[in-house]
C-alpha positions as CSV (number, residue, x, y, z in Angstrom):
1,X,-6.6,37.7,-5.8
2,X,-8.1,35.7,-8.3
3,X,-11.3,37.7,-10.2
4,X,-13.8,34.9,-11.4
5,X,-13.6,37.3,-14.5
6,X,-11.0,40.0,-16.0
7,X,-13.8,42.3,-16.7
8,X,-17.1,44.1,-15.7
9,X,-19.8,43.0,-17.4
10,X,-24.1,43.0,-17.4
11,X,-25.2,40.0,-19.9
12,X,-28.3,42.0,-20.4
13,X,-26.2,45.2,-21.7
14,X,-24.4,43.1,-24.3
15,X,-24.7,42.7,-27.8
16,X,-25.0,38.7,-28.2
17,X,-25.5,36.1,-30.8
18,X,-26.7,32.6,-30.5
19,X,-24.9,29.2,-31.8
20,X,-25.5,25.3,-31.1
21,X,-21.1,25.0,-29.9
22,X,-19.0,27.2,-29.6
23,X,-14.9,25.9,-30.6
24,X,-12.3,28.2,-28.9
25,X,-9.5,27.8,-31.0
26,X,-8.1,26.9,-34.7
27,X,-5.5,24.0,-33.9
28,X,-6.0,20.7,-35.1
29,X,-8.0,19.6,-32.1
30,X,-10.4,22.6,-32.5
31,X,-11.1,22.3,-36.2
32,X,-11.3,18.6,-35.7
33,X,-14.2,19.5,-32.8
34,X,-15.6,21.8,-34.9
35,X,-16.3,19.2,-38.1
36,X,-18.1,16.7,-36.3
37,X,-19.9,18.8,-33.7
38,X,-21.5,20.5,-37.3
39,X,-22.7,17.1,-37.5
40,X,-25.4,17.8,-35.3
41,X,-25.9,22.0,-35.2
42,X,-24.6,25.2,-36.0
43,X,-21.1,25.7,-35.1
44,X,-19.2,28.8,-34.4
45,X,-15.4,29.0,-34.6
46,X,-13.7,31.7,-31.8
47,X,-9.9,32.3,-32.7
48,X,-8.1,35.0,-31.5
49,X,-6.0,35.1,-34.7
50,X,-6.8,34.0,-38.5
51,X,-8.2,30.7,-38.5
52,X,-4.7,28.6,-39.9
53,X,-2.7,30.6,-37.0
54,X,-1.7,27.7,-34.5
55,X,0.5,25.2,-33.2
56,X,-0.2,22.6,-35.4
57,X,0.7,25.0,-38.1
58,X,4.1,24.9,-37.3
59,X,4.5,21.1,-36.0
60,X,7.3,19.7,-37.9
61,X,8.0,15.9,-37.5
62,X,4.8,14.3,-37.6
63,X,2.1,11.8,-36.4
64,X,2.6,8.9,-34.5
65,X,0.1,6.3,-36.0
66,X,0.2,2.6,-35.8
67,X,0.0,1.6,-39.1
68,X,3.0,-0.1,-40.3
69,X,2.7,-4.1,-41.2
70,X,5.6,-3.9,-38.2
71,X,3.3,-2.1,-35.8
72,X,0.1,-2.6,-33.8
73,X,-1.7,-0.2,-31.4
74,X,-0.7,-2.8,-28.1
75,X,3.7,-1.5,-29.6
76,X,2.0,2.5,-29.4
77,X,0.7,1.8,-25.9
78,X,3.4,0.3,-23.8
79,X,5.7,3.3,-25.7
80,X,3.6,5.8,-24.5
81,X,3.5,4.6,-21.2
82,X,7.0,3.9,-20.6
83,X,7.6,7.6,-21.7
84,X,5.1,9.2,-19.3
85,X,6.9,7.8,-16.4
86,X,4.4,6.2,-14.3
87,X,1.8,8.8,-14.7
88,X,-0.2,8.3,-17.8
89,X,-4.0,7.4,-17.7
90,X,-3.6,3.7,-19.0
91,X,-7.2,4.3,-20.5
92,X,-6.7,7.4,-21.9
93,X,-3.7,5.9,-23.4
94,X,-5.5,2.7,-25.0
95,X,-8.4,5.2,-26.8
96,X,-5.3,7.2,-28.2
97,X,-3.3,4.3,-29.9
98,X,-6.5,2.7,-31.0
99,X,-9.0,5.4,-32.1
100,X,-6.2,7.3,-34.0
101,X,-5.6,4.7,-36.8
102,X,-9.5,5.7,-37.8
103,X,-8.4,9.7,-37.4
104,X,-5.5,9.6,-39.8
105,X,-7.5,7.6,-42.2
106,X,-10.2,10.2,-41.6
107,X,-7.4,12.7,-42.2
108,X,-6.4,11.1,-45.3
109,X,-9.9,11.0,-46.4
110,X,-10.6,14.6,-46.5
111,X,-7.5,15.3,-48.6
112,X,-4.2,14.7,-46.3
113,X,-1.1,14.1,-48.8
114,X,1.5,12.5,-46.2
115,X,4.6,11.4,-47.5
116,X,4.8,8.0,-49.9
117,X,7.3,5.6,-51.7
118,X,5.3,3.4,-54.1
119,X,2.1,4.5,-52.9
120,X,3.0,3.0,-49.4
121,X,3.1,5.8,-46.5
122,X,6.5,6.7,-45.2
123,X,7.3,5.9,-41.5
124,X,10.4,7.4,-39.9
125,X,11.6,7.3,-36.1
126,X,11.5,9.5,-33.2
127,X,12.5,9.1,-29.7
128,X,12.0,6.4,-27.3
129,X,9.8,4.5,-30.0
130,X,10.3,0.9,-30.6
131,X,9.4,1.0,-34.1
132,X,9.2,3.8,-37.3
133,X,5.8,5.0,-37.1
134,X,5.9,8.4,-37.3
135,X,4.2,9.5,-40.9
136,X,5.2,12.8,-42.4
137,X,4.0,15.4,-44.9
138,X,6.3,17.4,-47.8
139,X,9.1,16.4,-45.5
140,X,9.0,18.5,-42.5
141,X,6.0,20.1,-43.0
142,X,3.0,17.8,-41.4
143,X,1.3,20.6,-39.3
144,X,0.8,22.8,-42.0
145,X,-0.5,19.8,-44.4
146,X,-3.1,19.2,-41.8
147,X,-4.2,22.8,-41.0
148,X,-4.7,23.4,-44.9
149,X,-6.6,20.2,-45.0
150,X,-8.9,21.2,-42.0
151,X,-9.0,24.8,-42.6
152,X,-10.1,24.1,-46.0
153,X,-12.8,21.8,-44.9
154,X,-14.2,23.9,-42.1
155,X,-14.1,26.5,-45.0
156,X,-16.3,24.4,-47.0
157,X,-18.2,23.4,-44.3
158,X,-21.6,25.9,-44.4
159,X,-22.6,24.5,-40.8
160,X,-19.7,26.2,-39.3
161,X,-18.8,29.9,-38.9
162,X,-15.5,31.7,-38.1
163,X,-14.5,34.0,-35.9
164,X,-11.1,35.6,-36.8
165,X,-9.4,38.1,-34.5
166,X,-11.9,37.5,-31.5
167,X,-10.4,37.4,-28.1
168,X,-12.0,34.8,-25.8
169,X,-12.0,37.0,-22.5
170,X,-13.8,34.8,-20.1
171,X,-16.3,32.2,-20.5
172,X,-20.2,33.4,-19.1
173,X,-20.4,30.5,-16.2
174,X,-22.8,30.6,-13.1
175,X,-23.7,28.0,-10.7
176,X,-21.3,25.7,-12.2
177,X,-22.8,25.5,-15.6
178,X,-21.1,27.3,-18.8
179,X,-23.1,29.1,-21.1
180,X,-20.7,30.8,-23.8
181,X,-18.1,33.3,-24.1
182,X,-17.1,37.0,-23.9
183,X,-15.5,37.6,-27.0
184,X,-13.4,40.7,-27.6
185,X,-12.6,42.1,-31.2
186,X,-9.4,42.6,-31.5
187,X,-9.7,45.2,-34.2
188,X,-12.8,47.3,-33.4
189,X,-12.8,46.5,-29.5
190,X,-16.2,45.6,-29.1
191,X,-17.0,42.9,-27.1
192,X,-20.6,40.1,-27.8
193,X,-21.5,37.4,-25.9
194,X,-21.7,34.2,-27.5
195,X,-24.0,31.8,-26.4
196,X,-24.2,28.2,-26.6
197,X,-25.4,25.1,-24.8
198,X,-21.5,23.4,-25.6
199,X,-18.6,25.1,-25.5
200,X,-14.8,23.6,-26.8
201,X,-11.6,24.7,-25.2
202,X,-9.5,24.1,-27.7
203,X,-7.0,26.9,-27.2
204,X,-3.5,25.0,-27.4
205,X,-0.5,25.1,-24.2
206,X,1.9,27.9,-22.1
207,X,4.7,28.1,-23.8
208,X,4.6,31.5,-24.0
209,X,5.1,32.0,-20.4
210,X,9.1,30.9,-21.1
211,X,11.5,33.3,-22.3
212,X,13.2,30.4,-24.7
213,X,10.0,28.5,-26.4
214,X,9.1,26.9,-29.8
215,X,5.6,28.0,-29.8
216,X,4.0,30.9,-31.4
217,X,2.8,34.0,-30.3
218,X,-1.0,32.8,-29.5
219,X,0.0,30.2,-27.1
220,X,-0.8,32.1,-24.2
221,X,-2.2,29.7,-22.0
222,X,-5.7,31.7,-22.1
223,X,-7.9,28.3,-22.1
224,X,-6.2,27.1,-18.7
225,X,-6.8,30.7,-17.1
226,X,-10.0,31.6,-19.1
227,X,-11.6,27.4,-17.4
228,X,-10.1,27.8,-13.8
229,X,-11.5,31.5,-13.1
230,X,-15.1,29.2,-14.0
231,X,-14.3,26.7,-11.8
232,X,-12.7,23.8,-13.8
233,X,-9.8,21.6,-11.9
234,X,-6.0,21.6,-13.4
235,X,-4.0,19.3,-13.7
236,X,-0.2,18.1,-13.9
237,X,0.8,21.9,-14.5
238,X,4.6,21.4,-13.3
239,X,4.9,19.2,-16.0
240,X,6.0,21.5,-19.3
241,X,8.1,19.6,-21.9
242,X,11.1,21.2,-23.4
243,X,12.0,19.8,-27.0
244,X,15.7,19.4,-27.0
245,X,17.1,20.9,-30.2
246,X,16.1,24.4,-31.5
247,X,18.0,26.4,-33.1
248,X,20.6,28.6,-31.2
249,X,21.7,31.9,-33.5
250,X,22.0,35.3,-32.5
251,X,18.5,37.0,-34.2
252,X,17.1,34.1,-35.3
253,X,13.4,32.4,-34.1
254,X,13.9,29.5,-31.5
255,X,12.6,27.4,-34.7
256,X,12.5,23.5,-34.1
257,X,14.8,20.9,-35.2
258,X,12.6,18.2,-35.1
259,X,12.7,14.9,-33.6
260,X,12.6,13.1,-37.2
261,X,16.5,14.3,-37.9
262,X,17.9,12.7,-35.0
263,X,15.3,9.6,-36.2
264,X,17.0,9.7,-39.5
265,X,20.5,10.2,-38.4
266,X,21.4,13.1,-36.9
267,X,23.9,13.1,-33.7
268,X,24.2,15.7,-31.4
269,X,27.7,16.8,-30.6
270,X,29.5,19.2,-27.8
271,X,32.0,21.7,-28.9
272,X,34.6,19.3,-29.0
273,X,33.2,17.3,-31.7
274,X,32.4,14.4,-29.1
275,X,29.3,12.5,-29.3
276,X,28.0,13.3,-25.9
277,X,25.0,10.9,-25.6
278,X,26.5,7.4,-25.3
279,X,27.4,8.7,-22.0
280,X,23.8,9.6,-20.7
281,X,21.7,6.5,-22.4
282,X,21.6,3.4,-24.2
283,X,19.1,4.9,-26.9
284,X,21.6,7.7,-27.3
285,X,20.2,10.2,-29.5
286,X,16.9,8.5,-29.2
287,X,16.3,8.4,-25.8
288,X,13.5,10.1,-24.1
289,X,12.9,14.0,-24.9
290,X,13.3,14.8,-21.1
291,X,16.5,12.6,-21.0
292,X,17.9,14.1,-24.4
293,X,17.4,17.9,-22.6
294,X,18.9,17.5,-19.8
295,X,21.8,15.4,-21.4
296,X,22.3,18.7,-23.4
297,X,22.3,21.1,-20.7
298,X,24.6,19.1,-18.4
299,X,27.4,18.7,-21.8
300,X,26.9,22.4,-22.2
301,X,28.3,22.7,-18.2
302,X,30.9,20.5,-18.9
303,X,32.2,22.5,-21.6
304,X,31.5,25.8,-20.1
305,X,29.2,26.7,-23.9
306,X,25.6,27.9,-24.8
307,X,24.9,25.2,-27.5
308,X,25.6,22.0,-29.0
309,X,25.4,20.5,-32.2
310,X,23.3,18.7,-34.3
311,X,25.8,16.7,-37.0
312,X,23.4,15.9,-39.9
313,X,26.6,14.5,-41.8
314,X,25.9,11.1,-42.0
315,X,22.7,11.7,-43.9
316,X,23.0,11.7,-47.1
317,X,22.5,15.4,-48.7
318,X,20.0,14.5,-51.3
319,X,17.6,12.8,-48.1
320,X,18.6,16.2,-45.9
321,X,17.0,18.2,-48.7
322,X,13.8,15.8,-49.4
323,X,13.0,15.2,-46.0
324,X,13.8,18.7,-44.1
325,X,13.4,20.9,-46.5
326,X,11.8,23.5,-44.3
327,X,14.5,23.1,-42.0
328,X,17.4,23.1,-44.8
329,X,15.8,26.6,-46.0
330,X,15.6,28.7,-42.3
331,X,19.3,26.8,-41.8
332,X,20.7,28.7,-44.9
333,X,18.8,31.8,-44.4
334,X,20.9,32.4,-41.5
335,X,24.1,31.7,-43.3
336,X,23.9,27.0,-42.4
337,X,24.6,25.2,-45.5
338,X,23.7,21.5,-44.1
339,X,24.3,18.9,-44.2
340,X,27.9,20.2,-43.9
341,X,27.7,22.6,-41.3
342,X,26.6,21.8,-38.2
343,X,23.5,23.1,-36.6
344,X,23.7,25.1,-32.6
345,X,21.0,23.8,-30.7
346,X,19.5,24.0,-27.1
347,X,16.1,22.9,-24.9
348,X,13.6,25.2,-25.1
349,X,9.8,25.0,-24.2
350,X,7.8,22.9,-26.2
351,X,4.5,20.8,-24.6
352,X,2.5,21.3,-21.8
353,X,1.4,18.2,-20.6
354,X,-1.0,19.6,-17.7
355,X,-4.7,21.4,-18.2
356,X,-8.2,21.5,-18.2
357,X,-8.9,17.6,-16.0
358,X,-11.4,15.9,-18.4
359,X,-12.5,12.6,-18.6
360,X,-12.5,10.5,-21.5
361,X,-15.5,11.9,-23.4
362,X,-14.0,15.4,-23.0
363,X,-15.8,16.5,-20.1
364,X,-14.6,18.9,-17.0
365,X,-16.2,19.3,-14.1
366,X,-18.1,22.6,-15.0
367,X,-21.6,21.6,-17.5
368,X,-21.3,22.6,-20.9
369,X,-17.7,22.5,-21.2
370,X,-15.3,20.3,-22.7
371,X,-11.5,20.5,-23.4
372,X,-9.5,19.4,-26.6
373,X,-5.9,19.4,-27.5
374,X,-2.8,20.8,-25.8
375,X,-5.1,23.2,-23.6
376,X,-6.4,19.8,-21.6
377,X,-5.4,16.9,-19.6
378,X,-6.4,13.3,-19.9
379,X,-3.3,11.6,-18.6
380,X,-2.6,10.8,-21.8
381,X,0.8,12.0,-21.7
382,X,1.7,11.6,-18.3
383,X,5.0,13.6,-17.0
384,X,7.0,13.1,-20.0
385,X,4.6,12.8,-24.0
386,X,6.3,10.5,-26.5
387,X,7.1,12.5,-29.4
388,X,4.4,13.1,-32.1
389,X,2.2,11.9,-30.0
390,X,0.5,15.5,-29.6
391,X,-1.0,15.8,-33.3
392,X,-2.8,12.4,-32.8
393,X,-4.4,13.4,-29.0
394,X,-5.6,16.6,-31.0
395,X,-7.5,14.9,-33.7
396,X,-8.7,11.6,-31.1
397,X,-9.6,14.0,-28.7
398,X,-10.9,16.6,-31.0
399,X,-13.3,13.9,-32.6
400,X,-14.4,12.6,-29.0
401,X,-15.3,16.7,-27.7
402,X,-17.1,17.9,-30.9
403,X,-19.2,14.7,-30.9
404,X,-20.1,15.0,-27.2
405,X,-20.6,18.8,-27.6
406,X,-22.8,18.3,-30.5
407,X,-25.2,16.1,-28.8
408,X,-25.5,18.2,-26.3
409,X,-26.7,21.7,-28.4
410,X,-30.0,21.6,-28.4
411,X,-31.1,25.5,-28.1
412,X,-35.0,24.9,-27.9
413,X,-35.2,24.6,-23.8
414,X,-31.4,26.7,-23.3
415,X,-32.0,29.3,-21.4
416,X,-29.3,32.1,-19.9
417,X,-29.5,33.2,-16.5
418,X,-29.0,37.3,-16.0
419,X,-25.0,37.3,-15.3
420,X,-23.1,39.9,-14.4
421,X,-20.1,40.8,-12.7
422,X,-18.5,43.6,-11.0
423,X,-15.6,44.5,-8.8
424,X,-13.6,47.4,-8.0
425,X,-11.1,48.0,-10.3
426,X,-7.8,50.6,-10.5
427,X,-6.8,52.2,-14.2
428,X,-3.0,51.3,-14.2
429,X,-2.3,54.1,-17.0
430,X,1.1,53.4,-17.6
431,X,1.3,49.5,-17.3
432,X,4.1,48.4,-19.5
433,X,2.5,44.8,-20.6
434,X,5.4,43.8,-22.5
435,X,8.2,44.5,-19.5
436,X,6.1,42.8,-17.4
437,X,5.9,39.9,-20.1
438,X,9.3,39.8,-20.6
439,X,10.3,40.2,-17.1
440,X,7.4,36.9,-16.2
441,X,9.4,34.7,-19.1
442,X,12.8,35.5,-17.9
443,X,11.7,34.0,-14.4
444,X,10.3,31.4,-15.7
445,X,12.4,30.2,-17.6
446,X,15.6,31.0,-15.0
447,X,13.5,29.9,-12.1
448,X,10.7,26.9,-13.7
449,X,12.6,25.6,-16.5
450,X,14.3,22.6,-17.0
451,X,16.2,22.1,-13.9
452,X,14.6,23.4,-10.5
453,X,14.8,23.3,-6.8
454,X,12.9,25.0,-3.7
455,X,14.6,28.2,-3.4
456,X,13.9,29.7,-7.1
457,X,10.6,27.8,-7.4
458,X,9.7,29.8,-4.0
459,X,11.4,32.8,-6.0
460,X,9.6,32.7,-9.0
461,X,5.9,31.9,-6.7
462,X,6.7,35.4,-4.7
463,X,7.6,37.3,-7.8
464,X,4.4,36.2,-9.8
465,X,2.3,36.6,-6.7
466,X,3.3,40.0,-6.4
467,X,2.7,41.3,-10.0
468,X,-0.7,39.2,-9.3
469,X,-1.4,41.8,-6.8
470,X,-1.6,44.8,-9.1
471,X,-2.4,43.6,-12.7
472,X,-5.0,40.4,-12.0
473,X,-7.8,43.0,-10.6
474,X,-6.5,45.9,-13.0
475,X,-9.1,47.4,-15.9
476,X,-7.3,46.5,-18.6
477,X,-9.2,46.7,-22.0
478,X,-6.8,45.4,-24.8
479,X,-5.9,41.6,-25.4
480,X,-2.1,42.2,-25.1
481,X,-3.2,42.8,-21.1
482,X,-5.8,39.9,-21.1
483,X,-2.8,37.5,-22.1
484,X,-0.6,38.8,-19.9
485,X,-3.1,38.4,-17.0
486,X,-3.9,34.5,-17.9
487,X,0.2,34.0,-18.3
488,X,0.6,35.3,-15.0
489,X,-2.0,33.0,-13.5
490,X,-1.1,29.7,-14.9
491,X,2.5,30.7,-14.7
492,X,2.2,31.3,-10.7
493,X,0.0,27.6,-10.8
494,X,3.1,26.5,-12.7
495,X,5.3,27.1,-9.7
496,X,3.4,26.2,-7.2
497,X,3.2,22.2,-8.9
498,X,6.5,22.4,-9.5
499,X,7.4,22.7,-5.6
500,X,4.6,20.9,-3.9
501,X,6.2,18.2,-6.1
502,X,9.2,17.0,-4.5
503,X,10.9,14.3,-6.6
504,X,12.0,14.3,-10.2
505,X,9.6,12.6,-12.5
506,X,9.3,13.0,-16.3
507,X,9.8,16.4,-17.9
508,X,10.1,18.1,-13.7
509,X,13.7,17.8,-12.9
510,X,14.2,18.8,-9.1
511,X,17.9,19.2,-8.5
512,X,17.1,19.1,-4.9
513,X,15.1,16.0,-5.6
514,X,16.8,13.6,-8.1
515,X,14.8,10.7,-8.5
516,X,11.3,9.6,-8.8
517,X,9.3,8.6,-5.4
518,X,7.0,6.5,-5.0
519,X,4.6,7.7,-2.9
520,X,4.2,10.9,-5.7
521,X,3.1,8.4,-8.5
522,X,-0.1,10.6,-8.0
523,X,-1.2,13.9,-10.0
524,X,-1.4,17.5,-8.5
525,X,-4.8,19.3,-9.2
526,X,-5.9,23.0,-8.7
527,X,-9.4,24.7,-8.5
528,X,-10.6,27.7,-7.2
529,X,-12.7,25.7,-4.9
530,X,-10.1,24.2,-3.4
């Protein structure tokens, strides 16, 4: 069954207030929306945590930005395309590369401090890119240089409201047209409609849905669940990118060894001290992210382990502590003194490269609503995203939705149709949301993760269908149940991608299906219309 909302609702009933756009979300692509959509009306922020809580926040290595005397935007382009393995959206692509030189300069303009040697920006390397264009803040802390400087502009911005600790349960659609959001607070549980001619996924990815993942708590893949129960097509969802070395220790976070060590220096090694990855690809250590994981996961067979290594040795120790100082602190809190000792690491869940379809001005297919950031899908990335590409596609396409959802706010002639909805509904009293949780990202991630094939794909589609059957039309009235009833729907679309496609492509590894085919150089989209 799939409810076109989670709960029972009568517009009329509800306590509402009124807005020019509404931004779900507080991740680089949403603030981004929300600054130039206050350009032309009153904005209102929707976050389901405090306002810096995000992905960005904890994005290490940096941005991927053309502007080196080295580098052009034409370098950026055919790097991104030959990482997305024959499926990225050559003009989606081409407004990336070229419209984010303006964005970081944008950035740097409202207060960005990214790394410098002379006054020059710093450019370091990451994998499968021809040249060193990655640019970096306080070493490995970029995400959380850009969040303060948006945060603190949205903060300043008086055009622009925020919503902490609101739930985004559904968004009020009817007749193919989007009119706002039900918004639930997480702390008093009342729930208002908020109403607004534009409204801004910006929500971030899914990795949640994965039992071994990178991202935070909030990425719950609500914006994917909360757009296709209103209609809106998804896109490329069996392709999820898993970053190839986080940390593996006993009680500690699956915290991210970023991209930028290996750029700097850093080799990975099996338990046997031998550098594994001249044997897998002629970029080695810098070869593709979806290359470098499985590479990891086929050594760790080989040598019958749970982890390899990450030998940061051959960068000097004074550079180790400049440039990864983040990384150099969690290291030692868990007993690591690099650059001697050597850090365990493993794949886990990074990126999701499918979404909400738009079009290059940010559109989907439902009136009202557009889709920023990690929550959509352009074909910018294709089946495999170059690395550090994902902070740039926030702020390009960030800039592209808030401008389009701005021009389109005008509340004079807006008018809201009566919606309401209502289905029956059983009280599942003693629901245990977090087994279930758990129980979803251990088959996921046993069944959907890096290496698959038909019989646990079909697994993991039964199981989630089944638990679909008894929670997706349950009252539940508390956010921990909303997210596990959106992670249960995208999971289950998740699945399903993943074994309609039958060839190996990208960041979806079929063992049953090595190698790419032709004939599926296409993308796999999902609606409820279809």
């Amino acid at each position: 069954m799939n409810p076109r909302y989670l709960i029972n609702f009568d517009l009329a009933k509800m306590n509402s207030v009124k807005t020019g756009a509404i931004i779900i979300g507080s991740g680089s692509a949403g603030l981004t929306a929300a600054l130039h959509a206050s350009e032309f009306c009153k904005v209102t922020i929707v976050t389901k945590s405090k306002v810096e809580e995000s992905n960005t926040l904890h994005a290490q290595g940096g941005v991927a930005v053309a502007l080196s005397k080295d580098d052009s935007w034409e370098k950026h382009f055919e790097d991104t395309i030959f990482a997305g393995a024959g499926l990225c959206n050559r003009k989606s692509v081409k407004v990336l590369v070229k419209e984010g030189v303006h964005r970081v300069n944008e950035l740097i303009s409202l207060g960005a401090n990214f790394d410098r040697h002379n006054g020059k920006l710093l450019f370091t390397r990451e994998a499968a890119h021809g040249q060193r264009r990655i640019i970096h803040a306080n070493g490995d802390n970029t995400g959380a240089e850009i969040a303060r400087t948006l945060v603190r502009a949205v903060r300043n911005n008086r055009k622009i409201d925020v919503m902490e600790d609101h739930y985004v349960i559904d968004l009020l659609h009817y007749k193919n047209r989007c009119y706002g959001v039900i918004a639930f607070n997480r702390k008093t549980g009342r729930k208002t409609a908020v109403i607004a001619p534009s409204t801004v996924l910006a929500t971030g990815g899914a990795g949640q849905v994965y039992r071994e993942t990178t991202n935070p708590e909030v990425a719950t893949a609500d914006g994917m669940a909360i757009a296709y129960r209103a209609g809106t097509a998804l896109m490329d969802m069996e392709f999820m990118q898993f970053h190839p070395t986080t940390l593996y220790l006993a009680g500690a976070p699956r915290f991210l060894i970023s991209e930028t060590v290996r750029g700097e220096g850093g080799i990975l090694v099996d338990k046997n001290n031998y550098r594994f990855m001249k044997d897998y690809h002629p970029l080695r250590e810098l070869a593709p992210r979806d290359v470098v994981s499985r590479a990891i996961v086929e050594q760790m067979k080989k040598t019958d382990s749970n982890f390899v290594s990450l030998d940061l040795s051959d960068i000097p120790p004074g550079k180790v502590a400049k440039r990864f100082p983040n990384i150099k602190k969690l290291c030692s809190d868990y007993g690591l003194k690099i650059p001697r000792d050597k850090i365990p690491v493993r794949p886990s869940a990074h990126y999701m490269m499918g979404g909400v379809k738009i079009d290059l001005g940010c559109k989907t297919n439902i009136k009202g609503l557009y889709s920023c950031g990690e929550v959509s899908c352009s074909g910018v990335h294709g089946a495999n995203r170059l690395a550090s590409n994902s902070l740039l596609e926030s702020m390009v396409f960030g800039y592209r939705a808030g401008i389009a959802a701005g021009q389109n706010s005008n509340l004079k002639n807006f008018k809201v149709p009566p919606i309401k909805y209502e289905i029956d509904r059983k009280v599942l009293h003693a629901l245990d949301v977090a087994d279930v949780r758990r129980s979803l990202q251990s088959v996921m991630w046993r069944c959907v993760g890096l290496e698959r094939e038909e019989h646990s794909l079909a697994e993991a589609y039964n199981i989630i269908t089944f638990w679909e059957r008894y929670i997706l039309s349950a009252m539940l009235s508390y956010a921990d149940g909303f997210e596990l009833q959106n992670m249960l729907m995208v999971a289950k679309l998740m699945a399903k991608a993943a074994l309609r496609r039958k060839e190996s492509r990208g960041a979806h590894y079929r063992t049953d299906f090595p190698k790419p085919v032709e004939k599926w150089k296409r993308h796999i989209k999902f609606s409820l219309k279809d």
